[in-house]
Each structure stands twice: as C-alpha cells, then as structure tokens.
C-alpha positions as CSV (number, residue, x, y, z in Angstrom):
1,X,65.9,94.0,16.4
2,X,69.5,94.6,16.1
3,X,71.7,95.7,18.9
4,X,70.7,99.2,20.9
5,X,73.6,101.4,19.0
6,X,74.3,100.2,15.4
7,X,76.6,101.8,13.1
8,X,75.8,101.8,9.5
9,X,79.3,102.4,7.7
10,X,78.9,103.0,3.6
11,X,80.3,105.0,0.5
12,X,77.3,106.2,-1.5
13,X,78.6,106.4,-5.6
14,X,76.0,108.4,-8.2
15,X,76.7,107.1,-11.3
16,X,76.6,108.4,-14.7
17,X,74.1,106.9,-17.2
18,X,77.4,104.1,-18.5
19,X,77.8,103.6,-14.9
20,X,76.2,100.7,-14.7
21,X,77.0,98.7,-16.9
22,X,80.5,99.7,-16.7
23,X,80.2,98.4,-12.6
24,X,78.8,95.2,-13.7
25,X,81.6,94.5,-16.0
26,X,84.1,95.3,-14.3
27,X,86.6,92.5,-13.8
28,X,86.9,93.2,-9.9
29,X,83.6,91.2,-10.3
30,X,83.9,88.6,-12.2
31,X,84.9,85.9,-10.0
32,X,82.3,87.0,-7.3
33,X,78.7,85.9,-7.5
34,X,76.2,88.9,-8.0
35,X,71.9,88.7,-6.2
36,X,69.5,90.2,-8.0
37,X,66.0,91.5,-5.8
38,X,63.6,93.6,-6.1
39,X,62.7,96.5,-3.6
40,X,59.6,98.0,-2.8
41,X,59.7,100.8,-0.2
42,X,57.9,103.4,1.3
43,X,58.9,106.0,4.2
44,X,57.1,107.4,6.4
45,X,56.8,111.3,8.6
46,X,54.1,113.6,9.3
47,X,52.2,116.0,7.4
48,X,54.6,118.4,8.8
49,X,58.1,116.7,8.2
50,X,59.0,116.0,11.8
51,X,61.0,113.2,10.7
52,X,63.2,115.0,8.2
53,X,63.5,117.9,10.2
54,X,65.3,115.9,12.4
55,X,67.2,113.9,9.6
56,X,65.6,110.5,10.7
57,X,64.3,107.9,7.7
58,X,61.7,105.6,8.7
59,X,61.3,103.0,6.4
60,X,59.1,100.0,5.3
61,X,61.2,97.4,2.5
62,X,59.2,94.8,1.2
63,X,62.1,92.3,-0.4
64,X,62.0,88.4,-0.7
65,X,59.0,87.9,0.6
66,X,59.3,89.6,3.8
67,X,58.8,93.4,4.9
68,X,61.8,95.2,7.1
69,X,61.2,97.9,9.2
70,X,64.5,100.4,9.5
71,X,65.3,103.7,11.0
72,X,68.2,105.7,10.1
73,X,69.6,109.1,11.9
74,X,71.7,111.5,10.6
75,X,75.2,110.7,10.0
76,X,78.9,112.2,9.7
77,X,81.3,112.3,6.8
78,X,81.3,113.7,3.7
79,X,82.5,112.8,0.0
80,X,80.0,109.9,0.2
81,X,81.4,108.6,2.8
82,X,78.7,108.3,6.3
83,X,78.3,107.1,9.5
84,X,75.5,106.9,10.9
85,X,73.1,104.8,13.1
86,X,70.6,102.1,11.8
87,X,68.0,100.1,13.6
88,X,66.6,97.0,11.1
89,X,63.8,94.2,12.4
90,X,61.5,92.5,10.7
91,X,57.8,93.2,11.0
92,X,54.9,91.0,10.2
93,X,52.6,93.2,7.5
94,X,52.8,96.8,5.7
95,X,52.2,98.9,8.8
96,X,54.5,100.2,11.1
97,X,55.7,98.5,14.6
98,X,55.0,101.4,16.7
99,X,55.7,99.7,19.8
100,X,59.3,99.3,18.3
101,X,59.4,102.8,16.9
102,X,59.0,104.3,20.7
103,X,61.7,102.2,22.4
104,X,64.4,103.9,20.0
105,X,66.8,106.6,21.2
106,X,66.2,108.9,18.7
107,X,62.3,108.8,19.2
108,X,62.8,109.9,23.2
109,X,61.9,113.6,23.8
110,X,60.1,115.6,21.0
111,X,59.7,112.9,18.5
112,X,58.1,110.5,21.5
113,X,54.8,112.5,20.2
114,X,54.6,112.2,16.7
115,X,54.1,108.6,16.2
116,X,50.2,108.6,16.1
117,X,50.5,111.2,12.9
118,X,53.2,109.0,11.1
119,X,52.1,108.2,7.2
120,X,53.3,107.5,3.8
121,X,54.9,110.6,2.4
122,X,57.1,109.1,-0.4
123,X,58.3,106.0,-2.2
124,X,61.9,103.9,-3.8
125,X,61.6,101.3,-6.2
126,X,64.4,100.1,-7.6
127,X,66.4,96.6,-8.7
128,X,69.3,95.9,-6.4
129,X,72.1,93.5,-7.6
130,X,74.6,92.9,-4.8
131,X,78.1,91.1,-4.3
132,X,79.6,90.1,-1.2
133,X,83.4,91.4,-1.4
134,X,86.3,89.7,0.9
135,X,90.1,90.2,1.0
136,X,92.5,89.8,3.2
137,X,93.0,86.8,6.3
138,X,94.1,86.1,9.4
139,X,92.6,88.8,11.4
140,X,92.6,91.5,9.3
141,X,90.3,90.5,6.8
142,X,87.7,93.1,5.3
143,X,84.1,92.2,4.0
144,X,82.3,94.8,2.1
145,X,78.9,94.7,0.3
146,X,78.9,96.3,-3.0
147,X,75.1,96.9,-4.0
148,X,74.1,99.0,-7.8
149,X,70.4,100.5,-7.4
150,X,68.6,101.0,-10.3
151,X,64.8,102.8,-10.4
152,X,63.3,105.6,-9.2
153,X,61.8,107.9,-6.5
154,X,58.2,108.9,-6.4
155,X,57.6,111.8,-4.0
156,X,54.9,114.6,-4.0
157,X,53.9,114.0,-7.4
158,X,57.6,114.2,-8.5
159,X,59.8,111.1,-9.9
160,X,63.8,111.5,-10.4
161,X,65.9,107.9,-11.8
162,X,67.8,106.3,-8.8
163,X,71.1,105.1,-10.3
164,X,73.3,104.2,-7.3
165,X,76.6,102.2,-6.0
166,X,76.8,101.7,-2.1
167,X,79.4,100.4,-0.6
168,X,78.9,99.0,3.1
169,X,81.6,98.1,5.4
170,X,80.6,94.7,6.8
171,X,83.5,93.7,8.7
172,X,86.6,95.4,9.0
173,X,88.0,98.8,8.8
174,X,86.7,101.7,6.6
175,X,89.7,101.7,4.4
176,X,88.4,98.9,2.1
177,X,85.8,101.1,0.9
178,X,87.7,103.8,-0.5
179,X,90.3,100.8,-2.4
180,X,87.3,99.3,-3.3
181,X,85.8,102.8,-4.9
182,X,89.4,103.8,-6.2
183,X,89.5,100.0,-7.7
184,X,86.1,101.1,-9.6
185,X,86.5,104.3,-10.6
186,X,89.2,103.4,-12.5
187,X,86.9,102.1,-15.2
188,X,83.3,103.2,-14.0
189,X,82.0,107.0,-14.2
190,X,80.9,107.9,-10.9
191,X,80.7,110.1,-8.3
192,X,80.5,111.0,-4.4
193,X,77.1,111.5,-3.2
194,X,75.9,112.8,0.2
195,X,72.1,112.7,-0.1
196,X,70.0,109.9,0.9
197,X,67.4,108.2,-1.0
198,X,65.3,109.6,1.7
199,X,66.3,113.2,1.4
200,X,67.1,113.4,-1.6
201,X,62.3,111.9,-2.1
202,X,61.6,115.4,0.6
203,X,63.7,117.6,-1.1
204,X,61.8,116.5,-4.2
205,X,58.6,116.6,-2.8
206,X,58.8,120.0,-1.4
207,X,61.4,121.1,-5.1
208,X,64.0,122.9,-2.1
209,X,67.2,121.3,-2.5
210,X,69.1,123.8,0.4
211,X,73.1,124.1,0.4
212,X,75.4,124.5,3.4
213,X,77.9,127.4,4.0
214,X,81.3,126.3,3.3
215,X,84.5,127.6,5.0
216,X,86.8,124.5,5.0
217,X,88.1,122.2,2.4
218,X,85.7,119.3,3.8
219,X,82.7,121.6,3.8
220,X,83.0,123.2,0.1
221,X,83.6,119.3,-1.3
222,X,80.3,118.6,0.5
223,X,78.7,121.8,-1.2
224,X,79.4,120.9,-4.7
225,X,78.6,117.4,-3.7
226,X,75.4,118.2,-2.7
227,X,74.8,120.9,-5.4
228,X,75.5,118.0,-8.1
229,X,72.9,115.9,-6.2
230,X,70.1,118.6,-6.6
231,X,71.2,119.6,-9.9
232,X,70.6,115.8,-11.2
233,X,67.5,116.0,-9.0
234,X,66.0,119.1,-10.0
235,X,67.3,120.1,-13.1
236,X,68.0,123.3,-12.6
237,X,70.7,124.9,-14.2
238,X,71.5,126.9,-10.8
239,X,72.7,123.5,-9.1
240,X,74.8,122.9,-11.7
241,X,76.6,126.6,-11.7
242,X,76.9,126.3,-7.7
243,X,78.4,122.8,-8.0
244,X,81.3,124.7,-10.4
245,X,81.8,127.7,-8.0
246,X,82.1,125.3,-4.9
247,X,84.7,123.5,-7.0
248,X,86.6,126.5,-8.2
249,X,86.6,127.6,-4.6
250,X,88.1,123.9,-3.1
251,X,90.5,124.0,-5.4
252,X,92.1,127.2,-4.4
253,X,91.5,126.9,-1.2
254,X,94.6,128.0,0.8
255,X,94.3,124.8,3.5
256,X,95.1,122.7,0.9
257,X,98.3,120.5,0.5
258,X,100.1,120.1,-2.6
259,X,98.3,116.7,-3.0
260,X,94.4,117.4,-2.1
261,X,95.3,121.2,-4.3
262,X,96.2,118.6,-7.3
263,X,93.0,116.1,-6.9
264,X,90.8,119.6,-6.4
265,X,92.3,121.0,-9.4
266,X,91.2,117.9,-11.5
267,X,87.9,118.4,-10.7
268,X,85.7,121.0,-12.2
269,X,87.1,120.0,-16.0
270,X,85.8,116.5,-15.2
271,X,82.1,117.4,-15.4
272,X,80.8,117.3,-18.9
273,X,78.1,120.1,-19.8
274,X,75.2,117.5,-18.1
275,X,76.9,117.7,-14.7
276,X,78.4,114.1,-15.0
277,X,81.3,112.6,-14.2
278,X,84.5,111.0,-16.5
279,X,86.5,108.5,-14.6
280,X,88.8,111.3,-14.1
281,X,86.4,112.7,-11.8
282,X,85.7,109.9,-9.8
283,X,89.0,109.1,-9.4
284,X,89.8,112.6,-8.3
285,X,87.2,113.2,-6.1
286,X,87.4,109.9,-4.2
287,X,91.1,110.8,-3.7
288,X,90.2,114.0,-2.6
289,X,87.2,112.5,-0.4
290,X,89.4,110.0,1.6
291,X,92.1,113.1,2.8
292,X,89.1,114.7,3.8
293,X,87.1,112.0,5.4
294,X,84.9,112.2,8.6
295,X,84.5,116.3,9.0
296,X,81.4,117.2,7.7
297,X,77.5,116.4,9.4
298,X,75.5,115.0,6.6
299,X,72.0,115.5,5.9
C-alpha cells in the first residue's frame, strides 16, 4: 500500500466531442510517447450510499493484467483543479481487501461498520491513452501525467459517454498543470470539471445532480462548473440555464479584479447552444480557475 497520507494532485478537463482528437494532435505531444490500456472498473458502497454520503470512492481497476484496489476522499479546489487523498495497492482477485479497507483513516468511526454491506453499485469502462510530461532540471523539474479517457459509465440502469483529460502532478509543484492546460486549450475545446467519475455514476444512478449555494467568485465558478457537468450528464435543459445564470452572476461579481472580471466576462458567449466549450472557453475559464484556485470543497 502506499504511504498512510497520500495526496492525489490533478486538473480534471471535460472535453467537447473534437476534444479528442484535437488533444492527441496536438504538437505539445508529438515528441512524447503515448500508452494505450484498457480499464475495467467497478465501485463499490452500500445499498444505502454510505460511501458517497461521505464523498469516499472505493474502487476495483482491472488494467494490464492485474486488479488495483483504491480509495479516494473528498478533496479541495475547484475549476478542475483537486486535492485530495488516495490510497492504491494491489489485490490478488475481483473482491475487495477488507482487511486493508479497515486500517484506512477515513474508514475509523461511522464507516468502521459498513464494510460487511459493501457491493457493486456502479461501473467505468473506458480506453486510457497516457503521456508521461517532463520539463524543467536541476531541481526544479516538474513531471506530470497527461491521461484522455474515452467510454462510459453504467450506473442504475443509466449510461452517460466519459470523454475526459486529467492532468496529475507527479513531481513538482502544481503550477505545471495549469501551463500544461493553458498550453492545450489553446488548440483543444475543453473545459473545467469538478465531478468525479464516481459521483458523477451516483448522481446518475439516483438522476439528482444537487448544486451548491454560491456567494464568492470561487464558489459561483464551481456552480456553473458543476451545473455543466449535470447538464452533459442529465440532459436537462435546467442544467444548462443554471450553468448560464452562475456565469452571468461570476462575471459581475463585485470581488472581481479587472483581470478575473475580463476572463468571467468571456465566458458565458463561449458555450454553444449544446453546453460545450470553444477554445475561447477553455482558455478563459482555466485563467479564471488558476486566480481562483484551492477555495472551494469538492464533491
């Protein structure tokens, strides 16, 4: 298992429907070898959502051969942007290392008794093509994995396309993600995202896609981030018509410097009618994102 207090450090990017193809030929790329794999996982909670109540993902990845037990908690950020704790071993079949489970902080207290009523409750298949992303030397180099998801999650009888850039801060500091994201949204269509593949599969399964209050900058960026997610979830037109009111609201927002007012200002005429993204967008938001970093809990 990995050490007791991990902290998983990634960028989440939805991408529109040219996204990616536009990420895989982009010339940031070219001179850097790409993986392809396949992933096969399932996540597991009780009948009564324990687990996502909580915000806790418990996973099984079957990938090359092997099967990967992980457990995520909630994180903090926002714009895409999280940080959050991760536990990753590997296990020796498709069932869960219970043993393991019970040893982790976040299953102390309540969650010490749920265990026992664990079981599968949803499912991400999707194609992963990754590139391992270096810059930088003596000392003060920077290592980020770039990964582009492509397939779909099956949940309560549900099914919505996963269609995904992460980026995940290997070594170094967190700036490299967002020149990383800024160096691709220049030429890819994408987006901030702030919803897990594992809460985005519950919000499917139970169709209740919730939305935060918002007060701050930070928090109504988060809104229409999240509303976007539903809305490309759900489908329902609501999502779509909260994502623009969040947007209106950021971008008159009176907390707002001249700079973040001019990025939030892009913003709402960078949506096309289907709730996706130009490169405009991306570019704005990202912007926007990295002023804002590291002030909003994520679910």
């Amino acid at each position: 298992m990995k050490s007791p207090n991990p902290m998983e450090v990634e960028l989440k990017l939805a991408l529109a429907p040219t996204g990616p193809a536009a990420l895989t030929q982009h010339p940031y790329l070219a001179s850097h070898a790409v993986r392809k794999q396949t992933l096969t996982n399932t996540y597991f909670d009780t009948p009564q959502g324990d687990l996502a109540k909580a915000h806790i993902a418990l996973r099984l990845r079957q990938v090359d051969g092997q099967v990967l037990q992980t457990v995520k908690t909630a994180g903090q950020g926002g714009g895409g942007l999280s940080q959050r704790e991760e536990w990753e071993w590997q296990v020796v079949g498709p069932q869960l290392d219970l043993a393991s489970i019970a040893k982790l902080p976040p299953f102390q207290g309540e969650l010490s008794g749920v265990l026992d009523a664990l079981a599968p409750q949803l499912s991400t298949d999707f194609t992963r093509r990754s590139w391992q992303l270096k810059e930088g030397g003596q000392g003060q180099e920077s290592h980020v994995e770039l990964v582009l998801d492509e397939g779909e999650i099956i949940s309560g009888g549900y099914r919505t396309p996963i269609r995904e850039a992460e980026l995940e801060l290997k070594g170094g500091e967190p700036e490299a993600l967002w020149a990383l994201a800024l160096t691709l949204a220049e030429q890819v269509p994408l987006r901030p995202s702030d919803s897990s593949k594992a809460a985005r599969g519950n919000a499917l399964s139970t169709q209740h896609w919730p939305l935060p209050e918002a007060h701050s900058p930070a928090e109504w960026l988060h809104r229409a981030t999240l509303a976007l997610d539903a809305y490309h979830d759900s489908q329902q037109a609501s999502f779509l018509n909260d994502a623009q009111q969040a947007l209106a609201t950021l971008a008159e927002h009176p907390e707002l410097d001249a700079t973040a007012r001019a990025y939030a200002q892009a913003l709402p005429g960078a949506l096309n009618t289907d709730g996706q993204p130009n490169a405009a967008y991306g570019k704005a938001a990202l912007a926007l994102a990295h002023r804002l970093a590291y002030q909003t809990a994520l679910r």
